[in-house]
Structures are given as C-alpha cells and as structure tokens.
Gaussian input, Z-matrix of N, CA and C with variables (Angstrom, degrees):
# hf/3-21g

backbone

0 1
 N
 C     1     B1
 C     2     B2     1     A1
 N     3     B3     2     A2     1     D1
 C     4     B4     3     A3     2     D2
 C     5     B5     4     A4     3     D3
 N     6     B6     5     A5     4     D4
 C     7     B7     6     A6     5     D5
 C     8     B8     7     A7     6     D6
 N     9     B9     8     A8     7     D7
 C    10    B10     9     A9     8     D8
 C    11    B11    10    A10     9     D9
 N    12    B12    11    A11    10    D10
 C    13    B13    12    A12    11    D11
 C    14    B14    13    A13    12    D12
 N    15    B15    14    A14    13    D13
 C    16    B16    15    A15    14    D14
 C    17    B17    16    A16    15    D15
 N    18    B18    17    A17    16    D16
 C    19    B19    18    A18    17    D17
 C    20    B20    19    A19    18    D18
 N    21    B21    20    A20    19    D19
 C    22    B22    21    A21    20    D20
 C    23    B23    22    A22    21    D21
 N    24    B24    23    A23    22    D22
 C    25    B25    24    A24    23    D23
 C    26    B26    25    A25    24    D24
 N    27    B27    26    A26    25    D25
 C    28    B28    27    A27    26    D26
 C    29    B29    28    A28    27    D27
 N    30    B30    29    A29    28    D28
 C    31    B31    30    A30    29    D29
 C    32    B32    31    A31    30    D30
 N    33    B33    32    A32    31    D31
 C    34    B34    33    A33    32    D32
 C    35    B35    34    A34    33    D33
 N    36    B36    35    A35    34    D34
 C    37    B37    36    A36    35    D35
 C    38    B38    37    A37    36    D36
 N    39    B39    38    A38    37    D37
 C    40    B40    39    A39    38    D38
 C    41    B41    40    A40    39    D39
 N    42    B42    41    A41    40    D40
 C    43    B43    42    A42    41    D41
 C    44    B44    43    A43    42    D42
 N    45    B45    44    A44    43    D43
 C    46    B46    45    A45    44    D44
 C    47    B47    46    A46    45    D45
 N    48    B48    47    A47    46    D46
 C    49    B49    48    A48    47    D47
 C    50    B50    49    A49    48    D48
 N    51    B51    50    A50    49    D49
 C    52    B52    51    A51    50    D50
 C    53    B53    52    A52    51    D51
 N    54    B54    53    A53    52    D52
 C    55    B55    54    A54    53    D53
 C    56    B56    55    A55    54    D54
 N    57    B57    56    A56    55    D55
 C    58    B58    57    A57    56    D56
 C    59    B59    58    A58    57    D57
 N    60    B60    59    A59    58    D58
 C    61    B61    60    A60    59    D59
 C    62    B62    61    A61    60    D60
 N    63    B63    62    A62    61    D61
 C    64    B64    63    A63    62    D62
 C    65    B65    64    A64    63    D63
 N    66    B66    65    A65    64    D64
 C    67    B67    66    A66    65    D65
 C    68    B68    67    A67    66    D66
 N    69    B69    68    A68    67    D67
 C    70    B70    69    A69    68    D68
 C    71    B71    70    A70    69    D69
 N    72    B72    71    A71    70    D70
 C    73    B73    72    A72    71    D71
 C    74    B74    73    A73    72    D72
 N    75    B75    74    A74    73    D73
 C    76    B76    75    A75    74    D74
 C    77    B77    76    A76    75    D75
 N    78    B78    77    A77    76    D76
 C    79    B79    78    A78    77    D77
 C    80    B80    79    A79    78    D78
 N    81    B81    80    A80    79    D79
 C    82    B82    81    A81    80    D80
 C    83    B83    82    A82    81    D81
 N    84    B84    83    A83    82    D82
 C    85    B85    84    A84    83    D83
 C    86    B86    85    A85    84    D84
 N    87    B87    86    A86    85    D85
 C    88    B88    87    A87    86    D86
 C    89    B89    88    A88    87    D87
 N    90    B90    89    A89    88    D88
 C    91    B91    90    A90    89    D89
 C    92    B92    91    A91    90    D90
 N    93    B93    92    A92    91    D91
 C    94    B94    93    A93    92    D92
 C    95    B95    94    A94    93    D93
 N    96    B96    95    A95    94    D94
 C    97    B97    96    A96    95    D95
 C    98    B98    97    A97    96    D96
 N    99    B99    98    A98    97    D97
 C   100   B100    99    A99    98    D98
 C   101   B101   100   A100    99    D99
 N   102   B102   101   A101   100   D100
 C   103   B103   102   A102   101   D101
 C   104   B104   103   A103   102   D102
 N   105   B105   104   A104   103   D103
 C   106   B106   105   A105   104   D104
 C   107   B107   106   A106   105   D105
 N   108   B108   107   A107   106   D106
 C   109   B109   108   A108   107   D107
 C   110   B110   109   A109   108   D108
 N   111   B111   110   A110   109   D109
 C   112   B112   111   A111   110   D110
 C   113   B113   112   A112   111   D111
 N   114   B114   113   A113   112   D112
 C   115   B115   114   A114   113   D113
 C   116   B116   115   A115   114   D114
 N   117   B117   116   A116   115   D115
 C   118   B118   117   A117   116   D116
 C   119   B119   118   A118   117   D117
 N   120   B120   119   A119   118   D118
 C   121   B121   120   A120   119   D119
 C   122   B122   121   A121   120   D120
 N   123   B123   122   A122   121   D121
 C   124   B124   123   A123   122   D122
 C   125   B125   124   A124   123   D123
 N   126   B126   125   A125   124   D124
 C   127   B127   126   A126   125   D125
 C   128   B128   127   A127   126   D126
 N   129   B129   128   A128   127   D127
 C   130   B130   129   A129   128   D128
 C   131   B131   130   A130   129   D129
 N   132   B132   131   A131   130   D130
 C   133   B133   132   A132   131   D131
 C   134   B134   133   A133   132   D132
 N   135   B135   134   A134   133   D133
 C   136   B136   135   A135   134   D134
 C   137   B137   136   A136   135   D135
 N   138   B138   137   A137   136   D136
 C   139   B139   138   A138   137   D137
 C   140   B140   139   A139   138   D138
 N   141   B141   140   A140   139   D139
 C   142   B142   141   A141   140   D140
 C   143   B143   142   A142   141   D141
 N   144   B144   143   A143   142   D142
 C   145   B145   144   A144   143   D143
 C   146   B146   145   A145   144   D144
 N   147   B147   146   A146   145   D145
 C   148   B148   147   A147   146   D146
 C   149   B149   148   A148   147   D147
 N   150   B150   149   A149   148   D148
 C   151   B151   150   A150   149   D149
 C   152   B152   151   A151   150   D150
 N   153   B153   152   A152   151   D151
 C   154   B154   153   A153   152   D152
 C   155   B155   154   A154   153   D153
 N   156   B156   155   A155   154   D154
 C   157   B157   156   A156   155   D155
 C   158   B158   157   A157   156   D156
 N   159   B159   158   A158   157   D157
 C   160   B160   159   A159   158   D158
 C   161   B161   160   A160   159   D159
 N   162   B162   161   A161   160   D160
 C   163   B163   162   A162   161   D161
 C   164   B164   163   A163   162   D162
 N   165   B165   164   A164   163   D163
 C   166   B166   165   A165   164   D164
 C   167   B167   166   A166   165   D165
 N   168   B168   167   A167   166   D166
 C   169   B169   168   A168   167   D167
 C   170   B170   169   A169   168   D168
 N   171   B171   170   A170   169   D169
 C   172   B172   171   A171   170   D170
 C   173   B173   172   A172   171   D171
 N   174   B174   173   A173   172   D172
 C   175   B175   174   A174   173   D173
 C   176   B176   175   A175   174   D174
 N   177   B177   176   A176   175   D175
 C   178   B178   177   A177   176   D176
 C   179   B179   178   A178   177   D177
 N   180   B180   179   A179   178   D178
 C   181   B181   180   A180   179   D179
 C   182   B182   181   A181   180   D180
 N   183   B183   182   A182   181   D181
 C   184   B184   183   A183   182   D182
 C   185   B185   184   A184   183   D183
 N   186   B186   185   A185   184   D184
 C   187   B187   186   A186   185   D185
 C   188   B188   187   A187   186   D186
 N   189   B189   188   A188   187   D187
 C   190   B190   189   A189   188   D188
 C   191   B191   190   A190   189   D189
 N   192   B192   191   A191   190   D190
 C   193   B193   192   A192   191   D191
 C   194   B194   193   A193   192   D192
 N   195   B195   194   A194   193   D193
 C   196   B196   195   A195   194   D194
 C   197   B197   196   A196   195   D195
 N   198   B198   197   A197   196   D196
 C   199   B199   198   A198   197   D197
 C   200   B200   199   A199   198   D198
 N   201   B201   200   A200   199   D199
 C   202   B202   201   A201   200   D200
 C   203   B203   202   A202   201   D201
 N   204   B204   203   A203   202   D202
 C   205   B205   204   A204   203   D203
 C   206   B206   205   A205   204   D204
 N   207   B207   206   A206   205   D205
 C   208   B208   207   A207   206   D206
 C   209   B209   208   A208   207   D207
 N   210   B210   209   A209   208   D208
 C   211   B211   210   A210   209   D209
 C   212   B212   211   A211   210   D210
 N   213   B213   212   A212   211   D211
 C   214   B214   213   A213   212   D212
 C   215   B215   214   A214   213   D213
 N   216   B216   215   A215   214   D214
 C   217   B217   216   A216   215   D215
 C   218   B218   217   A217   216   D216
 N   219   B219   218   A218   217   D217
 C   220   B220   219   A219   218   D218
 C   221   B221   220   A220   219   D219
 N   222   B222   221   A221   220   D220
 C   223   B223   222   A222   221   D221
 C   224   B224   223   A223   222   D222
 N   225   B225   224   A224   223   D223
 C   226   B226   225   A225   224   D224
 C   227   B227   226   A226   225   D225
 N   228   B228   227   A227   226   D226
 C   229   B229   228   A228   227   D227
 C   230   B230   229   A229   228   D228
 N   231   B231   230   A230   229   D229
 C   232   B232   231   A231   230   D230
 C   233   B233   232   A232   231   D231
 N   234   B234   233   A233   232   D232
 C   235   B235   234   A234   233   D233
 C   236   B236   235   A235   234   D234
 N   237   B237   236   A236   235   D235
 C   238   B238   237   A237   236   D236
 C   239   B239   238   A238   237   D237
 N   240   B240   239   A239   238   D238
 C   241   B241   240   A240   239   D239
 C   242   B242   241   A241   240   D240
 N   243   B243   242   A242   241   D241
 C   244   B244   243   A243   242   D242
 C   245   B245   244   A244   243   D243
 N   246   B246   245   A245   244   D244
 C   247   B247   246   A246   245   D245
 C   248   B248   247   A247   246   D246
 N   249   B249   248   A248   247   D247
 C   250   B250   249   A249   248   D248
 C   251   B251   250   A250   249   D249
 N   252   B252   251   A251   250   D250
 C   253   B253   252   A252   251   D251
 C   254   B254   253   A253   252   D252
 N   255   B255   254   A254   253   D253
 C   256   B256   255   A255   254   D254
 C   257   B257   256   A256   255   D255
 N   258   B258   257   A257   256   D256
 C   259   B259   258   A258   257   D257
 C   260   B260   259   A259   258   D258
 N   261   B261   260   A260   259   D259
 C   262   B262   261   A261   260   D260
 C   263   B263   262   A262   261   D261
 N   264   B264   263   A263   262   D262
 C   265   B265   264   A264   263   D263
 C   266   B266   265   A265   264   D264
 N   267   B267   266   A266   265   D265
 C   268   B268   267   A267   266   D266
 C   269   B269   268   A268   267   D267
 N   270   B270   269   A269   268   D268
 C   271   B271   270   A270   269   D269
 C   272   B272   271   A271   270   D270
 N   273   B273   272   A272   271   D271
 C   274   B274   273   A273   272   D272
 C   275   B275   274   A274   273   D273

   B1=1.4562
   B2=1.5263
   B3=1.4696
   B4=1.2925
   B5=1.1565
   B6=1.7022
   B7=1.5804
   B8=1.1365
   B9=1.3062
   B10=2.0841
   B11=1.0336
   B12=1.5983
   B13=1.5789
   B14=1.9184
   B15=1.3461
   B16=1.6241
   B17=1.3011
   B18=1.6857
   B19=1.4035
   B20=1.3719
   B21=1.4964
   B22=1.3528
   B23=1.6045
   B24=1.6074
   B25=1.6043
   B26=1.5718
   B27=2.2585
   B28=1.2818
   B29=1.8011
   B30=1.8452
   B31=1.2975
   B32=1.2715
   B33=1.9377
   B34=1.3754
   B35=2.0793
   B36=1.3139
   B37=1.7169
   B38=1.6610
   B39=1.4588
   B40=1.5286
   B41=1.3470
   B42=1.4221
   B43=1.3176
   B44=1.3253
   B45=1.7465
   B46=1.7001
   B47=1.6357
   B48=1.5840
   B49=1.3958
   B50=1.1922
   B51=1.1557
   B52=1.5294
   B53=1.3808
   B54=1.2742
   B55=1.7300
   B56=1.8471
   B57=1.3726
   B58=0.9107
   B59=2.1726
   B60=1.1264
   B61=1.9052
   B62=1.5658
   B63=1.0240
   B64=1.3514
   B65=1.4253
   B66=1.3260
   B67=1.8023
   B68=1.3710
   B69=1.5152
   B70=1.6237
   B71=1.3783
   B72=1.3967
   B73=1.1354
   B74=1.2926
   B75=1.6127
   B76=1.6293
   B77=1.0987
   B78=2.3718
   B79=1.2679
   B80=1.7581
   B81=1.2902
   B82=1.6797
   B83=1.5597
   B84=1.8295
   B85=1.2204
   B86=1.6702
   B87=1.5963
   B88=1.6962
   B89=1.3576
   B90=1.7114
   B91=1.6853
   B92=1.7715
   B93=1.1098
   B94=1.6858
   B95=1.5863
   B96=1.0444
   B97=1.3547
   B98=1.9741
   B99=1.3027
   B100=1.6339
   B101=1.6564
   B102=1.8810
   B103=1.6233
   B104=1.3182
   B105=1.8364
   B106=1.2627
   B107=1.2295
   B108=1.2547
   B109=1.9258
   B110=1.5255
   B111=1.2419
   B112=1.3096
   B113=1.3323
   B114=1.4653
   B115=1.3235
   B116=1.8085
   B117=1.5839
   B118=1.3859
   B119=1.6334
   B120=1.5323
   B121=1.7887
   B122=1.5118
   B123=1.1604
   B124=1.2429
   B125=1.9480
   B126=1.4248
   B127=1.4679
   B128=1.6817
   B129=1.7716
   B130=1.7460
   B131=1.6034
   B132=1.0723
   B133=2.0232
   B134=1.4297
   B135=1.6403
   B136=1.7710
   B137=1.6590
   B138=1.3018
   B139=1.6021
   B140=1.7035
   B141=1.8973
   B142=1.6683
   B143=1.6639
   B144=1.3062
   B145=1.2778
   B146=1.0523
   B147=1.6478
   B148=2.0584
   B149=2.1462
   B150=0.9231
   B151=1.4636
   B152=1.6291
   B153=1.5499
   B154=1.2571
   B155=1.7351
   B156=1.5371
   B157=1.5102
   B158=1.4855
   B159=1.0381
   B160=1.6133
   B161=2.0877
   B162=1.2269
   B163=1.4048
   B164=1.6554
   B165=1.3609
   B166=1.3090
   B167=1.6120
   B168=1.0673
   B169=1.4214
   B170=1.2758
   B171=1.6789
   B172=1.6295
   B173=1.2169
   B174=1.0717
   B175=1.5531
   B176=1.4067
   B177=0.9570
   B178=1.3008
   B179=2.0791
   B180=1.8207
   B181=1.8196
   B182=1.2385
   B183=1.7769
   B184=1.2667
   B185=1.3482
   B186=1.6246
   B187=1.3269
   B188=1.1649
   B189=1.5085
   B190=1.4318
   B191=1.2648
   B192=1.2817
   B193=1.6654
   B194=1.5539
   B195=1.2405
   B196=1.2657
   B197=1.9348
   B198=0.9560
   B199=1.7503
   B200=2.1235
   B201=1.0650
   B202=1.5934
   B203=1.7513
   B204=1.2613
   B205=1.4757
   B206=1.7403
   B207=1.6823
   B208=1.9041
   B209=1.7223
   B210=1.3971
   B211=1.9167
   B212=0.9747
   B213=1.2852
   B214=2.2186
   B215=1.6912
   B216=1.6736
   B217=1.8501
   B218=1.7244
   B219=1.7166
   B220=1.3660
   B221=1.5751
   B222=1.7492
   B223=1.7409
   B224=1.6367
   B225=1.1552
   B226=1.8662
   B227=1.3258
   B228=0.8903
   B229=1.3662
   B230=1.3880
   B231=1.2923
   B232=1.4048
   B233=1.9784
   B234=1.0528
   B235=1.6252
   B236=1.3384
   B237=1.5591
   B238=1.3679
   B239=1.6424
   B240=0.9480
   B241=1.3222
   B242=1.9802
   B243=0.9041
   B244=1.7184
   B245=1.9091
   B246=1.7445
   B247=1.6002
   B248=1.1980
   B249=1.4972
   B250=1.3911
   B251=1.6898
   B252=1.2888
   B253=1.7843
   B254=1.6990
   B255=1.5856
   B256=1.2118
   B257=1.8416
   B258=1.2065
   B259=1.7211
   B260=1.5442
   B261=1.4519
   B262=1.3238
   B263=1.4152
   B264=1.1710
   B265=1.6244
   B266=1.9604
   B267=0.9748
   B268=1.5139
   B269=1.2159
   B270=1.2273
   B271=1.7752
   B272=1.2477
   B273=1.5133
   B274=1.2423
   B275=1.8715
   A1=109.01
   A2=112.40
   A3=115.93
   A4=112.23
   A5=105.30
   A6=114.41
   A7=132.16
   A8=150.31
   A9=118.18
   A10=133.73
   A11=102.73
   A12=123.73
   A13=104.51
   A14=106.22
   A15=121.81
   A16=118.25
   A17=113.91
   A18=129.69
   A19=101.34
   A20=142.00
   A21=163.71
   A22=89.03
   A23=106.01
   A24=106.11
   A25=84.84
   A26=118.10
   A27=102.37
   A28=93.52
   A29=116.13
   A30=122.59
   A31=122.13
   A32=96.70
   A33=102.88
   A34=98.19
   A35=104.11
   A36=106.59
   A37=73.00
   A38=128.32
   A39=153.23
   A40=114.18
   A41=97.39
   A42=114.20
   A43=117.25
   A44=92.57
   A45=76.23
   A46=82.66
   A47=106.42
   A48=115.90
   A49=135.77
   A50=131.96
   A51=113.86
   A52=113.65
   A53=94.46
   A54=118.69
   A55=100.39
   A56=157.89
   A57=163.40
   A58=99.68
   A59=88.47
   A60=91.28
   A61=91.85
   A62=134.70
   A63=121.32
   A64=106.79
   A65=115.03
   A66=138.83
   A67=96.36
   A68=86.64
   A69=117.70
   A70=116.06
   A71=136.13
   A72=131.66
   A73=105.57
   A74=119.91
   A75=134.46
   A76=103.49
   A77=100.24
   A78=121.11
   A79=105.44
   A80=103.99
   A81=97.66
   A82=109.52
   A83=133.24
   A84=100.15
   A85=72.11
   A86=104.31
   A87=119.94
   A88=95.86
   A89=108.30
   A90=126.92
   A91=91.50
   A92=110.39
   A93=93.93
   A94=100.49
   A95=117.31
   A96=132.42
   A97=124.45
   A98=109.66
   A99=109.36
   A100=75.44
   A101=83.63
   A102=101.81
   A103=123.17
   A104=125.94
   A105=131.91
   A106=109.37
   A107=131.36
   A108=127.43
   A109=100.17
   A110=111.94
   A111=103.31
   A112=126.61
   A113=109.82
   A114=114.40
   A115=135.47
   A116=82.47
   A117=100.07
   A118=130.33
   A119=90.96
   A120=104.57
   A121=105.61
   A122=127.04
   A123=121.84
   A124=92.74
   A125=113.55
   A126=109.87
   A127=121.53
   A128=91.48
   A129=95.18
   A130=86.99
   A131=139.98
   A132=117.98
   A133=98.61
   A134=118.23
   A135=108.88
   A136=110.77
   A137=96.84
   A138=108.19
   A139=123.26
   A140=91.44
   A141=102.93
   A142=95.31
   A143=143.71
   A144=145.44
   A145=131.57
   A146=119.90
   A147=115.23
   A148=90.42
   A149=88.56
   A150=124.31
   A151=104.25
   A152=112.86
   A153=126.59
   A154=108.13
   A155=105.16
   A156=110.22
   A157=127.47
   A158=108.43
   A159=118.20
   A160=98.10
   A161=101.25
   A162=108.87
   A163=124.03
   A164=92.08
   A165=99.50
   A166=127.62
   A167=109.49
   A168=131.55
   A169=112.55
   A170=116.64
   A171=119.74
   A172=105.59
   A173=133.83
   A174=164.90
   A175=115.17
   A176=121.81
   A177=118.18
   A178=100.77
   A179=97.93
   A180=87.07
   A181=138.46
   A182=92.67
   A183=96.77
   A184=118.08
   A185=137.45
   A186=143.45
   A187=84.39
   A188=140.07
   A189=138.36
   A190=101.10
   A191=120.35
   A192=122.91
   A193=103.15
   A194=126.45
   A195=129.50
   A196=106.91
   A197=132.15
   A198=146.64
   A199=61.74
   A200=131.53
   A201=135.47
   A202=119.66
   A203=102.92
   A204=129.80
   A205=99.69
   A206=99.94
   A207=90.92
   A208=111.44
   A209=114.81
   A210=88.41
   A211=127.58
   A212=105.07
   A213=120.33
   A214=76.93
   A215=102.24
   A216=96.14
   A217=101.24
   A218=120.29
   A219=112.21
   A220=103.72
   A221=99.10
   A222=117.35
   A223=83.63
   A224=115.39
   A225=115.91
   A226=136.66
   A227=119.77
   A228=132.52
   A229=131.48
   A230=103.05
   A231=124.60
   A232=97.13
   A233=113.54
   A234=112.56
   A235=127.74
   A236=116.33
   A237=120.97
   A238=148.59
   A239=131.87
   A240=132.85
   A241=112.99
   A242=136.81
   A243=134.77
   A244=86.03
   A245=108.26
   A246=98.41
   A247=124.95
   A248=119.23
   A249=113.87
   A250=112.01
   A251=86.27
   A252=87.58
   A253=132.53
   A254=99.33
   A255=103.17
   A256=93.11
   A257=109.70
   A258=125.75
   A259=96.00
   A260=129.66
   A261=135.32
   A262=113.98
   A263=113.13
   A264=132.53
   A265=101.62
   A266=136.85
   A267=119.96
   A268=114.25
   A269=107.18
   A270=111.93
   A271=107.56
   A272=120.20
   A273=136.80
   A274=112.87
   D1=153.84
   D2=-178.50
   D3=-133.01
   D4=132.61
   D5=169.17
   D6=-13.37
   D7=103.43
   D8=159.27
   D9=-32.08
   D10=-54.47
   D11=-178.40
   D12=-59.07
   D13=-76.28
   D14=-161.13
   D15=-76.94
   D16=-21.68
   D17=-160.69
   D18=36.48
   D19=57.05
   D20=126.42
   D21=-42.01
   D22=146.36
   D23=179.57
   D24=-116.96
   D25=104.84
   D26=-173.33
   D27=-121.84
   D28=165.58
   D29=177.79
   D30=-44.50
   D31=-59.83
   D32=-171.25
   D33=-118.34
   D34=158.35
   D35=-155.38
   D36=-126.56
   D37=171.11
   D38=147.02
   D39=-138.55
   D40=160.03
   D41=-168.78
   D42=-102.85
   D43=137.52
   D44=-164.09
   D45=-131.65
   D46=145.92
   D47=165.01
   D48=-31.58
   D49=172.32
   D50=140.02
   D51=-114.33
   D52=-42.56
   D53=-177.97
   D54=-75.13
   D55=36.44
   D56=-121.46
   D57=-47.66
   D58=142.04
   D59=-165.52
   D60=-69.36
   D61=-40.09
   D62=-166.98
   D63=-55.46
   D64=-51.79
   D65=173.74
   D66=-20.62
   D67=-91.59
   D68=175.69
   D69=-19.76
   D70=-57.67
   D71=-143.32
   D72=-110.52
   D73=-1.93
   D74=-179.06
   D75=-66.54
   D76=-59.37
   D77=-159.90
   D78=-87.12
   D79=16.58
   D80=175.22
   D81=74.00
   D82=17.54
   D83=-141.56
   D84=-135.93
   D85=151.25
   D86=-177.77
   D87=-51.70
   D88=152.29
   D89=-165.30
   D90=-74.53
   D91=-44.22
   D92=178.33
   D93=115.79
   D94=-179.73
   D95=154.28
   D96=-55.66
   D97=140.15
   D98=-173.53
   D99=-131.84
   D100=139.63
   D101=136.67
   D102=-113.69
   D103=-179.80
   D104=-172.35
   D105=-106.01
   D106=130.35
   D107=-171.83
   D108=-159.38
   D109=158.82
   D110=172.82
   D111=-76.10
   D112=-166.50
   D113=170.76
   D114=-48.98
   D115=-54.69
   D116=169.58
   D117=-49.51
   D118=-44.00
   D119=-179.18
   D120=-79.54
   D121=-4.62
   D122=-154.00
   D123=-116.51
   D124=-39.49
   D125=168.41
   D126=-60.66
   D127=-30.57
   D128=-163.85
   D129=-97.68
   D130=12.16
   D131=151.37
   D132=-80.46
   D133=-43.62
   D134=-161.27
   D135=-75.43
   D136=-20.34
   D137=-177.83
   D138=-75.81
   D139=-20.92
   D140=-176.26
   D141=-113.93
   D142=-1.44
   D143=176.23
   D144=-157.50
   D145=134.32
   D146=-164.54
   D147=-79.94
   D148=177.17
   D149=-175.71
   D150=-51.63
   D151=-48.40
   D152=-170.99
   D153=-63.85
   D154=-67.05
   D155=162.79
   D156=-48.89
   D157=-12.46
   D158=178.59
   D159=-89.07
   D160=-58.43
   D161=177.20
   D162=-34.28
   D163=-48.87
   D164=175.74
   D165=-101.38
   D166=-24.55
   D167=-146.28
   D168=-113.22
   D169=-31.27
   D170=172.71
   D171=-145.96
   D172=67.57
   D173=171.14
   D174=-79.69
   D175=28.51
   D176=-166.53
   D177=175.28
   D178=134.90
   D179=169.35
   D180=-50.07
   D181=-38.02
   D182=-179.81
   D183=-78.15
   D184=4.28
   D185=-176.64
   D186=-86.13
   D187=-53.81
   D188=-149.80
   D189=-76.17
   D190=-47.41
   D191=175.65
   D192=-48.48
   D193=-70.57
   D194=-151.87
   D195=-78.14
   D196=8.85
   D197=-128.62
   D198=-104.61
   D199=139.66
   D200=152.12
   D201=-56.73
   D202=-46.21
   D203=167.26
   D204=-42.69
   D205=-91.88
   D206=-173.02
   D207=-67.05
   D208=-6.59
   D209=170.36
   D210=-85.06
   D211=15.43
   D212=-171.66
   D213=-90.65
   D214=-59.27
   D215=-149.07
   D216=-62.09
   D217=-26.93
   D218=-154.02
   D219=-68.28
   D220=-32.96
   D221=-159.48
   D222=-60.24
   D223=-51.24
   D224=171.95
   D225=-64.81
   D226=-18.30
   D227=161.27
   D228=-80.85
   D229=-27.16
   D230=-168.60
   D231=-85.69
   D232=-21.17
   D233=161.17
   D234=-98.47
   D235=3.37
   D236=161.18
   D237=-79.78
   D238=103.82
   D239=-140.44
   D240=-44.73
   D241=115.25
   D242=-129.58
   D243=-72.78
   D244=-37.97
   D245=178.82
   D246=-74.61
   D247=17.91
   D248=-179.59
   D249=-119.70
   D250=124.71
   D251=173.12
   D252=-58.53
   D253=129.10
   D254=-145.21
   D255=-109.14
   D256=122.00
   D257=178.06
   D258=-53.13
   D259=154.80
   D260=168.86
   D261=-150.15
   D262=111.69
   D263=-151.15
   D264=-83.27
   D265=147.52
   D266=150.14
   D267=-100.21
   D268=165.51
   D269=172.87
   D270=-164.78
   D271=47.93
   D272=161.46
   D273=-49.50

C-alpha cells in the first residue's frame, strides 16, 4: 500500500481525517472524508497544525500536498527508507 501524502510504499497505512473528529463532533458536523498515509505523514500534519487549522485550512489532499510546511517534510521523507523510523519534529 501506498501513502497519499508521500507515495512511500508502507506495511501498515492509518487513517487520518480530514475534517479532524474532534472538529467534527463539537460542530455536530459528518467526519468527512479520510485518506490513508503513513505514520510519519500523519504525526508531522498534527505536529505542524491544531485540529482547527486543519478543519478549515487543509481539508482536502491536495491542501496537504500543497500546505509549504508538509512539502519541505514530504520532499524529505519521500527519500527515507519507508522501514525506518522516522523522528517528527513540531514547530507549532
């Protein structure tokens, strides 16, 4: 299986919101659409953005692709070997 975000070819994939469930379930409003990404891509959106900015702001793959923030980490990630555990910094 392959990432959304990294197209990394990884074992195990998670699901990650778009609409973030906490969001969602405050404002009463359906969870939305999920894509599948790994671990890595999935620590470094929550690690570089709260729930709220995600809600509105990267709602979509292609927001996450294009976000300046994750195409630094993807251009980097995307050369890391998919079985090796990958550190994920914040800078909220």
């Amino acid at each position: 299986m392959n990432c959304e975000l990294c197209d990394r070819e990884i074992d195990s994939l998670t699901l990650h919101h778009l609409i973030p469930k906490q969001y969602s379930k405050r404002k009463k409003l359906n969870t939305g659409p999920t894509i599948n990404i790994c671990s890595p891509c999935h620590k470094q959106i929550h690690a570089l953005f709260d729930n709220k900015y995600l809600a509105r702001e990267l709602n979509t793959l292609s927001k996450l692709q294009q976000e300046p923030k994750m195409q630094k980490f993807l251009s980097w990630v995307r050369k890391q070997d998919p079985k090796k555990n990958v550190v994920v910094r914040s800078s909220k």
